[in-house]
Structure formats: C-alpha cells, structure tokens
Steps between C-alpha positions, in 0.01 A plus 500: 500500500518104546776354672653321205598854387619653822739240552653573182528880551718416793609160499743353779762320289836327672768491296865640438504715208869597553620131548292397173605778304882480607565211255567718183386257260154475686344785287086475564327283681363270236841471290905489494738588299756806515156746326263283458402696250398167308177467689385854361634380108378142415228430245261399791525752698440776182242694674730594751742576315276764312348628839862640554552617131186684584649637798760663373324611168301711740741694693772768347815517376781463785172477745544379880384197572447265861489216559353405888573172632780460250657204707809425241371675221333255251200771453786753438652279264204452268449873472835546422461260235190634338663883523784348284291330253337839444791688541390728767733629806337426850597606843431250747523484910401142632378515862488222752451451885696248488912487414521414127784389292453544137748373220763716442386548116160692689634669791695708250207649378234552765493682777483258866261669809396287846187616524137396594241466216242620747711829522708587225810727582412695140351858509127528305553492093816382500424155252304401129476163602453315831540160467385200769653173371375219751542750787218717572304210685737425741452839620150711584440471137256829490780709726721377244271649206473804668860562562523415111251771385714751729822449361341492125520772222159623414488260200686254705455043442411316771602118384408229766582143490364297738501130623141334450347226643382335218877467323643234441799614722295508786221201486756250394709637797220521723509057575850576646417853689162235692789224607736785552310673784346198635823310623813518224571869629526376870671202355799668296550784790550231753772311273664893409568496903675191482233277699405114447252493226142459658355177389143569621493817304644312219201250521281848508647579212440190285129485638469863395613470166251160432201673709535826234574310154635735341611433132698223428808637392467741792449166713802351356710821566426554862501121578848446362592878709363315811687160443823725451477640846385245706844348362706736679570487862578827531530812228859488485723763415592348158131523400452834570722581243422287255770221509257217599221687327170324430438407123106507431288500190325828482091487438608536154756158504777730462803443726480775806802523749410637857691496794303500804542900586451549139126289493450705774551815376333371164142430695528816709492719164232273381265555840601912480367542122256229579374726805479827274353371191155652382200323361276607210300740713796654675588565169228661424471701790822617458436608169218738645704636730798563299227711319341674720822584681609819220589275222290485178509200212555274767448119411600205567671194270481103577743296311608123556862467528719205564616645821199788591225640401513841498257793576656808336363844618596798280368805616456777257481929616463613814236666619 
C-alpha cells in the first residue's frame, strides 16, 4: 500500500466540527443556505440529483436509512427530497461526531446520534441504506466501510460521496490552502491574539504569493486579503465580528465579506478537505476495496460539478 493511500485511511485533520457546524445556516461544507438542498436540484448538477433518486428507488417502503457524517444535514435533505418526489416514506437517523444543529424543518424528522463513523452505536442489520456524504474521508475511510456493511440489511446501499482532488472545489482552492500553510495561517492566528501585525511575515507573504503564481484572479484575491491586514494594527474586536469587516472580490469578481476570524475559519475548512481529498487512483483503489470488502456491483462515478466532483460508490448485495 503506497503512502498516498495510507494517509487517507487515517488522515490527521485540525479542525472544529462543532464550532463550524453550530451556525445553523452552515449546512455542508461546500454550500449555505437553511437545506441546501439546491446544490443536489440544479440543472448542472443533474447527475446528482439522480444518484439520490436512485438511492431511494432502491431501498423499501418506510426503509431506515443513515446518514454518517451528517454535519447539518444537507445529505439528509436531498434524500428527503427525492423520497418525496417518489412518494416513498423513509426513516432516517443522521450521525455525527461532532455537535450538529440542523434546521428545525429537518430535525423534526430524523433521528440525531453523537457517534463515531468508525464505530457506529447501531446493532448489525439495522439500515437499507448507509449513506457517506463528504464524510467518510475524514475518518479511516475502510473502518468506516466496514462499520457500514455491519449495520446494513442483507440487500443493504452503500452510497459514498467523496471530496476529489481533481474538483474544481479543491484545485481552485488548493492556490489559497499553499499560501495558507506557508505563512497566512501563522499570520491571522497572531492578529486573533490581539498582537502587532508581523511585517516580516507580511513581506513572506507577498514573496510567497509572487514566488508560486498562482492564477490571476487567485493572485488578485489573496493580494488584496494581504493588503487588508497589513492595514490593521491590531485584529480588533469590531473585526472579529464583522463590523469593520474586509470587502474582497472573490476569485470569481463577486463581492465576498470576511472578517478576520471568519477568513480564518474559511481557509482552515479549505486546508481540512484539501488534506483529505483523493486523487484518481485513490479512487480507484477505493473502488477495489469497497468490493472486495462484502459488497458486490460496486463502482465508481466521476462527474464535474461546479462545486465537486464526485465519486459515487453504490454497493449492491452482500455477500
């Protein structure tokens, strides 16, 4: 096994789950919005859409559905959304390590366990459908599948979305994760603690972001980031909570309002999913695994969205 892929079965990722997820209108990690069921519905993002029509197809009437790693439920959401669309009754339990807070409108229907995805606190054939929405490879993904083919019905689903390195969420992202680790990080901590902003790190910075030439708009962004903070004496309390927030263009030219704690919460996510995303052969690998781990009809799916690209692995009967 190469060490590409062991890092992903266990990889060492540093961020606060419970603080990310306590916003309630933060409701995945690559969208807002109270569901963000939207990302799952537009005409882009169609095959998607049908992977979870296809989900619920598969499993029976008033079948028990969950969903690991459900952070604030946007995964949960979509099923929902495809079980009413076909007019089918689901039960669902959403499971998290971390302290969720899902909209009202979607606590009222699922059922809410702490739990580790490594070790689910479910007895053996309790579910139709397992489903790993953008979770799975922040844990030991394979302990994860394991777990999953416990807790499964004989003709239990496996559905696994993962974070790849080749999406556009993550290479476009990937510019900002470089300058992020190599002196920005060290930079916005500093100014959270309330000392003088370091101008030799500053300079750092700058030389960084020329040395790596990243793309332009990129360029642009973090530049005009930079030229924000090096502004401010100090992170004052007023900027931490948004009053003398920083206006930016985004890499898109859209208008993008950070705060200081908030850009540094914003890159954090970015370096986690960064850390844990898998490349084509991980993908591949995976796949193998997945089926020769008791699942059969096990296969993978690449698809270009504007946010992800997704590999989608359905597994069919157990063995």
């Amino acid at each position: 096994m190469n060490d590409r892929l062991l890092n992903w079965i266990k990889p060492q990722v540093d961020f606060d789950w419970t603080e990310y997820w306590s916003e309630q209108d933060r409701s995945s990690s690559f969208d807002q919005g109270p569901l963000a069921i939207s990302y799952y519905q537009t005409d882009e993002r169609r095959l998607l859409t049908g992977l979870f029509d296809e989900l619920i197809a598969e499993i029976p009437e008033s079948g028990r559905v969950l969903d690991v790693g459900c952070g604030n439920g946007a995964g949960s959401a979509a099923l929902f959304s495809a079980a009413d669309q076909q007019q089918k009754v689901i039960n669902v339990d959403m499971l998290d390590l971390a302290h969720v807070r899902p909209p009202q409108s979607l606590a009222e229907r699922v059922r809410i366990t702490t739990g580790d995805a490594e070790q689910l606190p479910f007895p053996e054939q309790m579910f139709d459908l397992v489903l790993c929405c953008f979770s799975a490879e922040f844990c030991n993904i394979l302990q994860v599948i394991r777990e999953s083919h416990r807790v499964l019905k004989r003709r239990g689903r496996l559905g696994m979305f993962v974070y790849t390195r080749e999406s556009p969420m993550v290479s476009i992202q990937s510019d900002y994760v470089n300058i992020y680790r190599n002196g920005l990080k060290q930079l916005l901590e500093n100014m959270l603690a309330g000392l003088p902003v370091d101008r030799e790190l500053i300079l750092e910075i700058r030389s960084r972001i020329e040395q790596d030439d990243p793309r332009p708009n990129t360029r642009t962004h973090l530049e005009a980031i930079v030229d924000h903070l090096e502004r401010l004496s100090t992170c004052s309390e007023a900027a931490l909570v948004d009053v003398d927030a920083l206006l930016l263009p985004s890499p898109t030219g859209q208008p993008n309002v950070f705060s200081v704690q908030t850009l540094q919460r914003r890159m954090a996510l970015w370096d986690a999913i960064d850390h844990v995303a898998l490349d084509l052969h991980d993908g591949f690998e995976l796949r193998r695994r997945v089926s020769s781990s008791g699942f059969t009809d096990s296969y993978i799916i690449p698809a270009e969205f504007q946010c992800v690209r997704i590999g989608c692995f359905l597994a069919g009967e157990r063995l």
